[in-house]
N, C-alpha and C positions, 0 to 999 in steps of 0.2 A: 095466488098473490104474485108469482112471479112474472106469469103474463100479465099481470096487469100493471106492474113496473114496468115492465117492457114497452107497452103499449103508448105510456106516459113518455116514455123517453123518446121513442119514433114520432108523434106527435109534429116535436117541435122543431125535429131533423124533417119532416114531410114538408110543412109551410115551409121552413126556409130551401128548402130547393126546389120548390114553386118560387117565390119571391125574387131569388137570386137571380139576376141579370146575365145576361153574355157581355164580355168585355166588349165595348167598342175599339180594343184596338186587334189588329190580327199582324202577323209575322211570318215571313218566309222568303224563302233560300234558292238559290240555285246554284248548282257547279257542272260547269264544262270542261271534262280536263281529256287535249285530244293528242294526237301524232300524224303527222304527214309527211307521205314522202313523196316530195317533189322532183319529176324523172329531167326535169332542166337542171337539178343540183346546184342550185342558189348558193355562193359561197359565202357569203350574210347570212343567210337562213331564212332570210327575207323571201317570199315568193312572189306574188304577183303584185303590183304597184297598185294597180285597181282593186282588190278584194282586200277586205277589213277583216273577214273570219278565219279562223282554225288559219292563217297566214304564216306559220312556220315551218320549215321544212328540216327532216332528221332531227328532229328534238320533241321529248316529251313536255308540254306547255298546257297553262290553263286557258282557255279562251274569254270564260266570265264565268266571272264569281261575283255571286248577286246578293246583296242582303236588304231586303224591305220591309218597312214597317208602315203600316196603314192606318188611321183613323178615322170613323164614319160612326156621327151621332146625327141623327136626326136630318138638320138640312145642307149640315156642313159635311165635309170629308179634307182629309191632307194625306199626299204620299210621297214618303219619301226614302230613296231605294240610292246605295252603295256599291260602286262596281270597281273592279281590277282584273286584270288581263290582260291578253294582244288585244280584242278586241277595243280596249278602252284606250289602248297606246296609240293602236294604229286610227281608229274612228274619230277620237277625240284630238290628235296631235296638234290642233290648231287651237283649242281651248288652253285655259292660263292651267299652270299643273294643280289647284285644286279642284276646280273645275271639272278635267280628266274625271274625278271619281266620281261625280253625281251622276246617276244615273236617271233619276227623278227625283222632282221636288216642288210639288206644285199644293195649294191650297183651291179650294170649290166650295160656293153656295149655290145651294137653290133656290132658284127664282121664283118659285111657287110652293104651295104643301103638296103637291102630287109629284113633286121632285121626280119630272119630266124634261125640267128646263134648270140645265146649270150651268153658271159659267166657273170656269177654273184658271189659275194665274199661275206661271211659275216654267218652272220645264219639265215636258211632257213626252210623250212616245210621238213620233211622226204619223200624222192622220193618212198619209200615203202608204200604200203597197200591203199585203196580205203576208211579209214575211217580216218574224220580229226576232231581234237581237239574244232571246231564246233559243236556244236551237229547237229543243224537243218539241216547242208547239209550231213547227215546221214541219211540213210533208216533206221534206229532203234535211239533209244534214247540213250544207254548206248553202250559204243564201245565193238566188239567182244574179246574172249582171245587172239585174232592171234593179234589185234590191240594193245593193252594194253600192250602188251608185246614183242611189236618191235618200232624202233625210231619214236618218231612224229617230234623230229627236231633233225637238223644238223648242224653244223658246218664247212665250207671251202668254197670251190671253187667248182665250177659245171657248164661245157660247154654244151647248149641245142642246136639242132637242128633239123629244122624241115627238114626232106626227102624229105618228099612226103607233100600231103594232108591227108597220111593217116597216117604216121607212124612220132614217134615223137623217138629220142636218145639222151640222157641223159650220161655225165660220171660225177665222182665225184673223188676229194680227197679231206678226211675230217678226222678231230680232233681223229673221232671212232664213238662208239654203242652212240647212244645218247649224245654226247659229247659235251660241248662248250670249257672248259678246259679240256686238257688231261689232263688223270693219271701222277702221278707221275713217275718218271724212265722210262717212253714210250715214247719215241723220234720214234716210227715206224709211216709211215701213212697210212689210211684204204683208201679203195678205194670203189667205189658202182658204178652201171650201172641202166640207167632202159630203156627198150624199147612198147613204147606206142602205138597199133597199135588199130586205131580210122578209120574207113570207112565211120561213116555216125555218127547220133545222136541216133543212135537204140544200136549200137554195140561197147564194147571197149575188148580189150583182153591185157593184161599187165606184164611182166617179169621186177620185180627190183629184184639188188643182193648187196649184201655186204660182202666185204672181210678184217679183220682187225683183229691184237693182240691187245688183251683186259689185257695183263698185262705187267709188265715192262719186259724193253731189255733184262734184265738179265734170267726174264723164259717165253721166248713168246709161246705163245698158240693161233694159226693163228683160227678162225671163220670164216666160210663161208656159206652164207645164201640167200635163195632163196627165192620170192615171188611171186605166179601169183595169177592171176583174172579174172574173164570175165562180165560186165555188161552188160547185153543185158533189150532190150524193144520189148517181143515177141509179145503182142496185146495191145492195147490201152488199159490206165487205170492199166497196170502190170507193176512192176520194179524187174529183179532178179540182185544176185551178187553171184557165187560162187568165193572162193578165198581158196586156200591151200599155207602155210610157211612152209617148211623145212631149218634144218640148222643141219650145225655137227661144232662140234672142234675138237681139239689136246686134250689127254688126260696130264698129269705129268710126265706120266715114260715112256713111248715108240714115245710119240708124234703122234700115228696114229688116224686119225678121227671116233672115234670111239663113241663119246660123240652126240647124234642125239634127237632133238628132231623139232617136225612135230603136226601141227595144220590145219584141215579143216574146213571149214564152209561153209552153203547155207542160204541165206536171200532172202526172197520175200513182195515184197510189193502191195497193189493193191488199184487204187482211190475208193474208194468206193461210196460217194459224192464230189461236188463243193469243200468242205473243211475238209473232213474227211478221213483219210489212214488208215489201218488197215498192220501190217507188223510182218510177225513169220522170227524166225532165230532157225535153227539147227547149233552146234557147237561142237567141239571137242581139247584137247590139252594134248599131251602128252612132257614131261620134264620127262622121268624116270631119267637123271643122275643131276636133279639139275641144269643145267648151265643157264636158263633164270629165272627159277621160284624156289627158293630158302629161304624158310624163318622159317624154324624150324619146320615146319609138321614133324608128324610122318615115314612116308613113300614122298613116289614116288608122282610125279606129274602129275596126267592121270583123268581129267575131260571131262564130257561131261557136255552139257547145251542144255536149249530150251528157250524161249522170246517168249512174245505176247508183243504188239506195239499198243496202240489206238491213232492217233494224231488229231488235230484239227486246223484246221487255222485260226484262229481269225481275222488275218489281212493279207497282202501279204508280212507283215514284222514281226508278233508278232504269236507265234505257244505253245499252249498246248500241252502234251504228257505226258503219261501214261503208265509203262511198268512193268508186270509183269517178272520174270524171275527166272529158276529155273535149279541150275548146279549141276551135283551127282558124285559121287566117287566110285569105288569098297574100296578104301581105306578110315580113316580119313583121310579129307587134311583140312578142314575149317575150323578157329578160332570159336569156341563159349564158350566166358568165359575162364575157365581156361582148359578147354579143345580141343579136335578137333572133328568134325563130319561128315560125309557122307555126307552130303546133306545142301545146302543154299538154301534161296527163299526169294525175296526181290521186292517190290512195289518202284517203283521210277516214280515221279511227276514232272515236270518241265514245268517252263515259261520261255519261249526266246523271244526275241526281235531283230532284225537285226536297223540298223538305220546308 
């Protein structure tokens, strides 16, 4: 008798968790909370005027704090994600201060039932560059100059579609260069592309572009910019990334594209143990006419850099990391004090968390 009460009662617990659905909505987290000491000793705490990330020096500080909530029924999806930190003060300073904390906020349908083809509105992550305002889903800890100094988000409309299985298309018209609010007097709109071609889990190879005037109607100056990359995983336990950005503008008096500046880099990474990665980055970036990198140095803007990367996995959600790095000049280009110098070198420490 008693098993067979039993069995009555299991019954109708069995169907209903067959029946019961998964939530369409999902929720998560990220915390970056790092230290850096920077050997120029910034007496702001301020460090480099170009870099957006882990940017303080002698103080323990959060980078970003991420809180997102997602929804995806059927042929719709919305996501919409909450940020604070340096990285939001410093990235964002040009947005109005609510602004600053949106991180994303975009709504998408699909255009078809094989929801292959969608377009999505709102603000989004930057279709540009292989490094994202994440830290941990980075092969380095501190983002490269070619990263730092192109959009991590976007503003408009963006039609995706998948080709193949291999290749992914991408268009864009948006607000501008990092934009959530246009400029003032800019009534023009920028447009961006990017073409994704993915063949397997070993190989990506990647062309985004951007086309846009960056000042009002009255003196436009069209920018045009190119991005590729290739990630490959050539033997087990390796991760590389080379990635090179070119861009030109319109100069003031003749309007020919004459204004160029071009950044390359190579990153490699290799497992070393169960929870330990070891990863160097060569880099380079050239701004001789000022147009990205701009902040009252003495000369021209033509750095190179090298990185060393120790990281540790603590958990499959919570990662230590460790990075030495060190960027040089032919010229002064780097604040220290009240002056400028050749040469930066800076230790940056950071604990993340996913959740």
């Amino acid at each position: 008798m008693k098993k067979c009460i039993f069995s009555l009662f299991m019954i109708p617990l069995g169907v209903l968790s067959q029946t019961t659905e998964e939530s369409p909505f999902t929720l998560k987290g990220f915390v970056d909370v790092y230290y850096a000491y920077d050997f120029s000793h910034p007496e702001n705490h301020i460090r480099q005027p170009f870099l957006y990330n882990h940017n303080r020096h002698n103080e323990f500080n959060l980078n970003l704090a991420l809180l997102r909530v997602a929804h995806s029924e059927g042929r719709f999806r919305t996501n919409l994600a909450f940020q604070a930190g340096t990285y939001a003060q410093d990235n964002y300073s040009a947005e109005e201060n609510l602004l600053k904390h949106i991180f994303e906020a975009n709504v998408g349908v699909s255009l078809n039932k094989t929801q292959t083809l969608w377009l999505d509105a709102g603000i989004f992550p930057s279709h540009i560059g292989f490094e994202s305002a994440i830290s941990s889903d980075n092969l380095t800890l501190t983002r490269s100059l070619l990263a730092e100094n192109s959009p991590y988000y976007l503003s408009g409309v963006k039609l995706t579609g998948e080709v193949s299985n291999y290749l992914t298309i991408t268009a864009l018209v948006i607000n501008g260069w990092q934009k959530i609010a246009r400029n003032p007097g800019n009534q023009t709109p920028s447009f961006g592309t990017q073409f994704l071609f993915h063949p397997g889990e070993k190989f990506q190879l990647n062309w985004s572009t951007y086309l846009g005037n960056e000042q009002p109607d009255s003196a436009v100056l069209f920018r045009f910019f190119n991005n590729f990359y290739a990630k490959w995983k050539p033997v087990n336990r390796w991760e590389m990334i080379a990635g090179f950005d070119i861009g030109i503008q319109q100069n003031e008096t003749n309007k020919s594209f004459d204004k160029v500046w071009y950044s390359p880099v190579l990153i490699a990474r290799v497992h070393l143990a169960e929870k330990t990665y070891l990863a160097g980055r060569w880099e380079y970036y050239s701004d001789k006419k000022g147009v990205i990198i701009n902040y009252g140095a003495p000369s021209f803007f033509q750095t190179g850099g090298v990185s060393l990367n120790l990281d540790w996995k603590l958990t499959e959600k919570v990662m230590f990391r460790i990075e030495g790095r060190h960027l040089f000049s032919p010229v002064e280009t780097f604040p220290k004090q009240t002056s400028f110098t050749r040469r930066n070198f800076v230790i940056v420490n950071s604990l993340a968390a996913k959740f």
